[in-house]
MARTORVEX-21047 format. One line per 8 residues: number of its first residue (from 1); their letters; for each residue x, y, z of C-alpha. Coordinates in Angstrom, 3 decimals. Example, Ala and Ser with C-alpha at 12.3 -4.5 7.8 and 13.67 -1.06 7.14 Angstrom:
2
1	AS	12.300,-4.500,7.800  13.670,-1.060,7.140
end
This chain:
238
1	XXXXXXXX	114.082,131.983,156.115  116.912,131.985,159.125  119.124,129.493,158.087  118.935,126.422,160.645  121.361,126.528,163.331  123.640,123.103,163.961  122.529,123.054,167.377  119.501,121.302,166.497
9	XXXXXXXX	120.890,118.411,164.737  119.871,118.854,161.237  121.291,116.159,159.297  121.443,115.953,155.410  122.902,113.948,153.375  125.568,115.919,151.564  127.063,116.916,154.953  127.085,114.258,156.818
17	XXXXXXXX	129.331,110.738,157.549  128.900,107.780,158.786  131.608,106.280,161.342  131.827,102.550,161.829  133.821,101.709,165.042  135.643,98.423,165.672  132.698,96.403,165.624  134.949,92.848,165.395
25	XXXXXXXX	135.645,89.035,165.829  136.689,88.913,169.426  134.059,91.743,170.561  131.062,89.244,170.138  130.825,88.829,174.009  129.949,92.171,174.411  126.159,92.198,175.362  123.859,93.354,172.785
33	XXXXXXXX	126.391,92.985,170.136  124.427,91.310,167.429  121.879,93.936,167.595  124.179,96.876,167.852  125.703,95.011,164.356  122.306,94.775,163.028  121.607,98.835,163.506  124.657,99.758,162.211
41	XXXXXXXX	124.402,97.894,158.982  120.343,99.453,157.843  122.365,102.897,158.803  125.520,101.314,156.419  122.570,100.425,153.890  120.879,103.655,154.141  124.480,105.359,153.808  124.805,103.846,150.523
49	XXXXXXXX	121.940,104.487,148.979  122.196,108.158,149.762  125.424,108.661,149.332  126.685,109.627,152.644  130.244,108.536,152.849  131.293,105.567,155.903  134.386,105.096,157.303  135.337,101.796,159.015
57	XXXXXXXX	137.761,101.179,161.633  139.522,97.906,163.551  140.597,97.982,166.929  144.193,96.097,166.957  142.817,93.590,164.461  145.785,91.173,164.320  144.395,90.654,167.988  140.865,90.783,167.864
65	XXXXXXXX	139.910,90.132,164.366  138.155,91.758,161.410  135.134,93.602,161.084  131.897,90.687,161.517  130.548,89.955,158.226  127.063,90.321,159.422  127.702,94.418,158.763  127.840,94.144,155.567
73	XXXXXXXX	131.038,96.070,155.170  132.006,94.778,151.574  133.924,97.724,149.603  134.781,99.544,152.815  138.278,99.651,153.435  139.083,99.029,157.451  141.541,101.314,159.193  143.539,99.854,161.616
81	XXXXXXXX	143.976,101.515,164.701  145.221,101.055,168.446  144.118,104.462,169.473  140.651,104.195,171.622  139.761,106.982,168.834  139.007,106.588,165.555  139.823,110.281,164.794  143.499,110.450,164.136
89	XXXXXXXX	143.147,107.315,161.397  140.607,108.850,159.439  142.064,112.716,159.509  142.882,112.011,155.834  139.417,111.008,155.030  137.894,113.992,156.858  140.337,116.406,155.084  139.272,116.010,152.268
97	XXXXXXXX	135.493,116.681,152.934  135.605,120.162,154.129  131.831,120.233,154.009  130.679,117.775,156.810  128.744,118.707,159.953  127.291,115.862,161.240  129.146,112.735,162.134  126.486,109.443,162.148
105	XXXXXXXX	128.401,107.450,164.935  127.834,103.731,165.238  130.058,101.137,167.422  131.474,99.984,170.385  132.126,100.394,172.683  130.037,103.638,174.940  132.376,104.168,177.555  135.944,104.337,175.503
113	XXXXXXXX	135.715,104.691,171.826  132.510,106.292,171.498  132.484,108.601,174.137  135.791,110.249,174.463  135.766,111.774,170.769  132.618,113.383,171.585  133.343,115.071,175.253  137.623,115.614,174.041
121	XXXXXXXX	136.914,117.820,171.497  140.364,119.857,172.200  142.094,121.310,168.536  143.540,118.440,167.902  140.163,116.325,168.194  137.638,115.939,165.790  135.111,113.314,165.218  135.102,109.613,166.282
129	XXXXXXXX	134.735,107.062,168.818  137.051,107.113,171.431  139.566,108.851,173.267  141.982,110.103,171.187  145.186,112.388,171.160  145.988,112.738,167.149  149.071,115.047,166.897  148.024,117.550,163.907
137	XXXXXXXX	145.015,120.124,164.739  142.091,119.781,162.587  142.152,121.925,159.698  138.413,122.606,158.960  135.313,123.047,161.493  134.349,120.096,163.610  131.071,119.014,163.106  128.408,118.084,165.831
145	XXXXXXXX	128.118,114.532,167.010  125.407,112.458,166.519  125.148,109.314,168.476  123.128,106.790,166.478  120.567,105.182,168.444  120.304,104.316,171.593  118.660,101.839,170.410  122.410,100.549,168.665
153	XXXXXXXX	124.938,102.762,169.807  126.167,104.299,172.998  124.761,103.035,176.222  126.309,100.506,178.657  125.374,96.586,178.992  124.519,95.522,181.804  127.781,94.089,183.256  128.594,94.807,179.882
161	XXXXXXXX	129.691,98.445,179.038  127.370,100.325,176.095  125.075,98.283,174.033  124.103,99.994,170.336  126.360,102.787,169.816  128.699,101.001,171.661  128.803,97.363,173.264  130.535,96.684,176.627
169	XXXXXXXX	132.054,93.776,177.983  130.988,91.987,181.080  133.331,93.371,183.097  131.703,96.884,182.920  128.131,97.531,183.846  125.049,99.561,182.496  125.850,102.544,185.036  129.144,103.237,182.732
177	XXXXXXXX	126.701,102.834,179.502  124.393,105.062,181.011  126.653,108.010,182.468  128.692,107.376,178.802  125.642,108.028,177.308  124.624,111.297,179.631  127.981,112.867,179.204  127.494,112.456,175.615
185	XXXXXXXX	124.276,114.371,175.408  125.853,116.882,178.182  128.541,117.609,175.766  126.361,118.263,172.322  126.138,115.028,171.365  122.230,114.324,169.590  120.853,110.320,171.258  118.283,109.238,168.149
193	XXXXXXXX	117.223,106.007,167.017  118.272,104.729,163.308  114.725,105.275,161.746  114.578,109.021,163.542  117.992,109.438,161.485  117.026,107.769,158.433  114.207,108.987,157.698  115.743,112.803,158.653
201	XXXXXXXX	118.440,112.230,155.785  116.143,110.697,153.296  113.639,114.214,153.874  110.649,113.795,151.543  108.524,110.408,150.566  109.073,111.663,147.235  112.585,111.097,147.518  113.640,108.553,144.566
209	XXXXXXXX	115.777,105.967,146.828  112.499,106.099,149.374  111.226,102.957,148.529  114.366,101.013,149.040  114.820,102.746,151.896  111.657,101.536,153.042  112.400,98.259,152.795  115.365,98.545,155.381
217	XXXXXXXX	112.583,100.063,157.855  110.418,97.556,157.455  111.445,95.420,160.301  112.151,97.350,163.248  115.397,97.666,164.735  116.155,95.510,167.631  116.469,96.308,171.613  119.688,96.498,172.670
225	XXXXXXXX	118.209,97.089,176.335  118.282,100.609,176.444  114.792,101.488,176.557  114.603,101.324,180.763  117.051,103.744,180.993  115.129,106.004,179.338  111.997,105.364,181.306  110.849,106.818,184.645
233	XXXXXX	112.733,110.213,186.505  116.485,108.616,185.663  118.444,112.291,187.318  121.029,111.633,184.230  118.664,112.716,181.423  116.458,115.362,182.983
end
């Protein structure tokens, strides 16, 4: 059998990692941001019972905080970082794991930290949230982006700026969550929802962390108010 090609965004477990971005204290005006919290922690939960390895950054936290208990976070070490990209702080991290090819990206917020990573892929970009301009080149292949859900991560707020896979604040608008969001897919990047992904890394029912995996399910995950973009002839995802 042809081996599957990385276009399609295949994700497994023993190649794959799970970025948390800068989801803080002082970002809790961002619209959507408890449910774009709540998504990324059943992916954190999922993470850890499969093994897939999660980094987690803070944006300038003496300013704006730590990481919001709510994502259950305990036992992850934070990364500080004033870069919009969560790329050069983690190189270490990715070094180290020359066999990843999918990046599981969860955050805020869609217009800055989660898109630029994914459309500035120049040698001295890899994976992350946000624009970044690390100064050593990236010693291994990068792998493909995969923008968890809609649903949580990239798209804009309404006068907010990206909802799930990236919050906004309420001086931005859903037109730069949306056009985030479009440039990400334009550029490789895979839109799914968290079940869609969890359910593609846990593979087979049979699977012996399925049941507990089940249980994170269970309960849907929450709107974010992305599901109208998505709806009707919208010219940016045709």
């Amino acid at each position: 059998m042809a081996a599957v090609k990385p276009s399609l965004g295949r994700v497994l477990p023993g190649s794959s990692i799970l970025f948390l971005c800068d989801m803080q204290e002082k970002f809790r005006h961002i619209a959507y941001f408890p449910e774009i919290v709540s998504v990324a922690a059943r992916m954190l939960k999922v993470a850890r019972l499969l093994g897939v390895p999660a980094v987690l950054t803070e944006q300038y936290p003496a300013g704006l905080g730590p990481t919001v208990p709510e994502l259950g976070a305990e036992g992850l070490r934070p990364v500080a970082k004033t870069c919009f990209s969560m790329v050069p702080v983690v190189l270490q991290e990715l070094d180290t794991r020359p066999q990843l090819r999918s990046v599981l990206l969860c955050g805020i917020e869609t217009q800055a930290c989660i898109l630029d990573p994914v459309v500035n892929r120049g040698p001295s970009c890899l994976i992350g949230a946000s624009s970044s301009h690390p100064s050593s080149p990236v010693p291994h292949p990068r792998p493909p982006f995969l923008s968890v859900p809609p649903e949580h991560h990239l798209g804009p707020p309404g006068p907010w700026a990206t909802g799930p896979c990236g919050g906004g604040r309420l001086l931005f608008s859903q037109v730069d969550r949306l056009v985030a969001l479009a440039r990400m897919r334009q550029s490789g990047a895979f839109l799914s929802t968290s079940e869609g992904l969890i359910l593609q890394l846990v593979g087979d029912a049979a699977h012996p962390q399925f049941k507990e995996i089940q249980k994170v399910i269970k309960e849907p995950a929450p709107d974010s108010g992305l599901l109208s973009l998505f709806q009707g002839q919208n010219p940016l995802f045709r």
